[in-house]
GUGUDO-569742 format. One record per residue: residue in one letter; x, y, z of N, C-alpha, C, O in turn. Coordinates in pm, whole numbers, padded with zeros to 5 digits, always signed. Last residue first. Layout:
N
AXYZXYZXYZXYZ ...
***
This chain:
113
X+00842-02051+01561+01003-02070+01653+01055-02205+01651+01161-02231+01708 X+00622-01820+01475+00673-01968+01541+00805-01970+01592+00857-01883+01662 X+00520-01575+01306+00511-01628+01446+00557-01748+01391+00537-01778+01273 X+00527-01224+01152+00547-01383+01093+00539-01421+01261+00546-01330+01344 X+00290-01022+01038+00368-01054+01119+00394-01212+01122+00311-01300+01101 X+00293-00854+00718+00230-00960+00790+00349-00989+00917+00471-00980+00898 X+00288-00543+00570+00399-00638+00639+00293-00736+00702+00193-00677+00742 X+00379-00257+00399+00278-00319+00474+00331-00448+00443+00394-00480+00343 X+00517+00028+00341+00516-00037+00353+00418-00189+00471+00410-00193+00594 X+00503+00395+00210+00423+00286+00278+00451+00141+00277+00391+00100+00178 X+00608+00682+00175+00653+00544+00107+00559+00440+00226+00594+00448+00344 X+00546+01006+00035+00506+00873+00150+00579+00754+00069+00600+00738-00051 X+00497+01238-00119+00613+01112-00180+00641+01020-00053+00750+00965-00040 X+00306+01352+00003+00295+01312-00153+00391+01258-00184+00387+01211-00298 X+00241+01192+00358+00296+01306+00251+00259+01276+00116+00183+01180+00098 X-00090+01087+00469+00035+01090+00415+00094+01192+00328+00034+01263+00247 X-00186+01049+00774-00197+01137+00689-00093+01046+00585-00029+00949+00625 X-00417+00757+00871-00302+00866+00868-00268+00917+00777-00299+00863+00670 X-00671+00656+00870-00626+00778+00850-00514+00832+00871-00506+00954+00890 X-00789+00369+00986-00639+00371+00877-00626+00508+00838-00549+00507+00742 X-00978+00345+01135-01015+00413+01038-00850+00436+00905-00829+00493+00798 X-00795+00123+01287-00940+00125+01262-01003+00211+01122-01060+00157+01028 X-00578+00193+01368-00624+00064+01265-00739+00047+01236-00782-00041+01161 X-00357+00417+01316-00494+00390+01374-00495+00304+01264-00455+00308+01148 X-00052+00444+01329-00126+00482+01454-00282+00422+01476-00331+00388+01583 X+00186+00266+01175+00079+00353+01141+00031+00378+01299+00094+00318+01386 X+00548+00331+01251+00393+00243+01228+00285+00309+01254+00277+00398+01338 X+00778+00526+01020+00701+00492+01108+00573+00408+01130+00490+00408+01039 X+00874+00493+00770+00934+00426+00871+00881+00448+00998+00935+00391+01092 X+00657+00551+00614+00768+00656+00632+00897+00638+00722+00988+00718+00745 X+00462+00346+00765+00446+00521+00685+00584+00583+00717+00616+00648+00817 X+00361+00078+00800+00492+00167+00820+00509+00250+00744+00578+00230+00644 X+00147-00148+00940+00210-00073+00772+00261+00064+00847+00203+00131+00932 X+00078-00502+00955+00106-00349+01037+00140-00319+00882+00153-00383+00778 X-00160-00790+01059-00050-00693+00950-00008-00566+01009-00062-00526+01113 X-00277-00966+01218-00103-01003+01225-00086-00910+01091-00001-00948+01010 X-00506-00843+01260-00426-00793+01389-00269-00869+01333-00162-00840+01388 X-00599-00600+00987-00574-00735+01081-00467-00735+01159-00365-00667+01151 X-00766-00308+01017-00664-00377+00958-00602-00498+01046-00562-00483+01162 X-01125-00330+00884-01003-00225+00979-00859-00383+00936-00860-00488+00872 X-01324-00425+00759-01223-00290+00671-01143-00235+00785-01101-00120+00789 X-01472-00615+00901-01522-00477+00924-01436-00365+00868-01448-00247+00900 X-01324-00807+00816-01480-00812+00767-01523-00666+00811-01612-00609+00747 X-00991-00665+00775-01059-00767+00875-01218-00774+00773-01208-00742+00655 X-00709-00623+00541-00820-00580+00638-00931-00654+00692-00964-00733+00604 X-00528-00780+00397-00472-00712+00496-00636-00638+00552-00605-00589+00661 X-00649-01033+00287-00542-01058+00320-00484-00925+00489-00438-00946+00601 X-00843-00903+00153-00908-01007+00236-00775-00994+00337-00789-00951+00452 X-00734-00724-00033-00824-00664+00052-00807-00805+00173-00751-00781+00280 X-00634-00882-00230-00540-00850-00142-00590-00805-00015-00531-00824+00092 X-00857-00887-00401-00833-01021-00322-00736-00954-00221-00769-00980-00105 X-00882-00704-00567-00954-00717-00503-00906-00813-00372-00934-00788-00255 X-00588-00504-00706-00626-00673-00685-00695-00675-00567-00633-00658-00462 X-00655-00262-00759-00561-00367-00887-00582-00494-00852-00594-00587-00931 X-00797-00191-00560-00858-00167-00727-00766-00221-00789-00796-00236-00907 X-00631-00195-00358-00690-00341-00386-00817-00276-00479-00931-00319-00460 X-00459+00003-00402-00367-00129-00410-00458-00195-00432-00436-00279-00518 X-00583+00186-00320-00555+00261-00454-00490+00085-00472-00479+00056-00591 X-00685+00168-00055-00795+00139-00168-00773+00108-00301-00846+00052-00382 X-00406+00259+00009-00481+00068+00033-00585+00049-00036-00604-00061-00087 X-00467+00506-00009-00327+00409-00071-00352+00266-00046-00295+00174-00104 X-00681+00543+00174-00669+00584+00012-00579+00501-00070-00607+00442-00174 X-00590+00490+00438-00680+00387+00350-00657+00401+00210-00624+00310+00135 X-00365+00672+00441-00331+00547+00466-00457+00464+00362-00438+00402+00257 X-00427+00976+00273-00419+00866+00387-00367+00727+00339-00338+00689+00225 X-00367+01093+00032-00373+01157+00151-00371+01077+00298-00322+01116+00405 X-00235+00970-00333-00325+00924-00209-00288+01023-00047-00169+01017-00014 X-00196+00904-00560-00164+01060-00551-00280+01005-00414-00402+01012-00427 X+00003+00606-00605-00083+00647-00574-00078+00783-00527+00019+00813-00459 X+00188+00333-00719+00188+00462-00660+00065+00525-00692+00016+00503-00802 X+00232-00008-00567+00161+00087-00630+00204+00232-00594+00244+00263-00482 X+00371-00307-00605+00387-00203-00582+00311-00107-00626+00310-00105-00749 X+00161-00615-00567+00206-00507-00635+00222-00351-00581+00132-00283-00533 X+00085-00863-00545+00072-00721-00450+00156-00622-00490+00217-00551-00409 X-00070-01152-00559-00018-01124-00632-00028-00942-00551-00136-00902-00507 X-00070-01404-00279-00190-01310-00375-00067-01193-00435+00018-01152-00356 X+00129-01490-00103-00026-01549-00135-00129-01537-00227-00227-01606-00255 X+00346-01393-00169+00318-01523-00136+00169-01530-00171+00118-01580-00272 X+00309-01121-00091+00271-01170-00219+00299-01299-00197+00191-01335-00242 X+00315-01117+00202+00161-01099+00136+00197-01154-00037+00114-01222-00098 X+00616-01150+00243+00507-01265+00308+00385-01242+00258+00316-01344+00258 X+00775-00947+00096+00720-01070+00058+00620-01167+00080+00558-01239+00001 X+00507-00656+00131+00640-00723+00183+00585-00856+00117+00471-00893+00088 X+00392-00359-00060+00340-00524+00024+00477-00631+00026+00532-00672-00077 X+00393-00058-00056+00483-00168-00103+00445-00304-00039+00509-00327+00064 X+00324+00213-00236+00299+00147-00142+00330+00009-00175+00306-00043-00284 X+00373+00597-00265+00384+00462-00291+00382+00350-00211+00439+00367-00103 X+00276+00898-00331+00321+00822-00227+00278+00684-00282+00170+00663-00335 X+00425+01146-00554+00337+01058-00520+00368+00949-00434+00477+00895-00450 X+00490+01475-00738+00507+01367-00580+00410+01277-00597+00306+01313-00651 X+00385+01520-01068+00442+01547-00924+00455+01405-00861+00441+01289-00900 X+00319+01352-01252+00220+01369-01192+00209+01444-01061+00118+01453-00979 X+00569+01365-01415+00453+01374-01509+00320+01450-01403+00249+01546-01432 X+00754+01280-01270+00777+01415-01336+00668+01449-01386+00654+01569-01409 X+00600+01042-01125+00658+01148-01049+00704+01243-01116+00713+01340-01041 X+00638+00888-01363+00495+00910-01350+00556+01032-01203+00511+01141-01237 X+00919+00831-01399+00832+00935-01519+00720+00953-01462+00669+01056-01506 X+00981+00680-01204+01108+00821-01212+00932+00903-01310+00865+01001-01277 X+00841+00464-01224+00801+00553-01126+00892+00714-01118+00873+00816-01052 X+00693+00375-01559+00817+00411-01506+00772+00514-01403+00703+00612-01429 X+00415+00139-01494+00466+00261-01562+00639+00251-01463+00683+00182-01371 X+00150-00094-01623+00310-00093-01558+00340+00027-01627+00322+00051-01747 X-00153+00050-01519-00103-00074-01631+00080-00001-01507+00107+00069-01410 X-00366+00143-01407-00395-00005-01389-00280-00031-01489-00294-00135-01554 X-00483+00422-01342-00466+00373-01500-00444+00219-01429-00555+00182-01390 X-00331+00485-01136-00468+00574-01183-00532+00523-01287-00635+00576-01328 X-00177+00312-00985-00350+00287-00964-00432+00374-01006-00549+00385-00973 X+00060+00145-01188-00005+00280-01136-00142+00251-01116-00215+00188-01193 X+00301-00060-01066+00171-00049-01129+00118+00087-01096+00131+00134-00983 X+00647-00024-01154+00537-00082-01075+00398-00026-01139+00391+00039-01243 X+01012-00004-01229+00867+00014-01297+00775-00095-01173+00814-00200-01123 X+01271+00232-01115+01210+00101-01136+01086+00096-01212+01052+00203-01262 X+01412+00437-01026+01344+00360-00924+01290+00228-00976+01268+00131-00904 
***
C-alpha cells in the first residue's frame, strides 16, 4: 500500500506492516484540493468514528483542523468525507461509525465555471 503517517506515534510507517502489527485499521485520506493549502497527510488510525479519525489527522497537523471543521468543530459546508464510498451522514457530531479497515476520504467542494 505504501508508506503514510501513523497517528499513534507521529512518524512515516509501512501501512502493509502497521495492519500486521496492529490488526485492521481505518485510514484517512485528504484529497488534493486540502493539501494545497496545508500539508494532509494520509493517516491510519485504530479510530470508531468519523471525528476520532479527524482528531487522529489534526494531532499531526493542527492547522488542517481550520481547513475542514467550522468554529463550532462541525464540518464546513464546502467539505464532505466519504466513508467507504459512502457520504458521511452527520456533520455535526461527525459520528459515524467506522469499520477497522474504513477508508475515509475528505474532499473540499470545488465551485466556478
Amino acid at each position: 500500500m505504501g508508506w503514510v503517517l501513523d497517528a499513534w506515534v507521529g512518524f512515516t510507517i509501512d501501512c502493509d506492516a502497521a495492519s500486521r502489527h496492529h490488526g485492521s485499521v481505518a485510514r484517512i485520506v485528504f484529497t488534493q484540493q486540502l493539501r494545497r493549502f496545508t500539508e494532509a497527510p494520509e493517516v491510519v488510525a485504530p479510530a470508531a468514528t468519523l471525528r476520532a479519525a479527524l482528531d487522529a489527522a489534526f494531532a499531526l497537523n493542527p492547522r488542517l483542523r481550520g481547513y475542514v471543521l467550522d468554529e463550532q468543530g462541525h464540518m464546513r459546508g464546502n467539505v464532505v468525507a466519504f466513508i467507504d464510498g459512502r457520504r458521511c451522514a452527520e456533520r455535526v457530531r461527525l459520528d459515524d461509525p467506522l469499520q477497522p479497515d474504513s477508508r475515509v476520504h475528505v474532499m473540499q467542494a470545488l465551485s466556478g465555471g
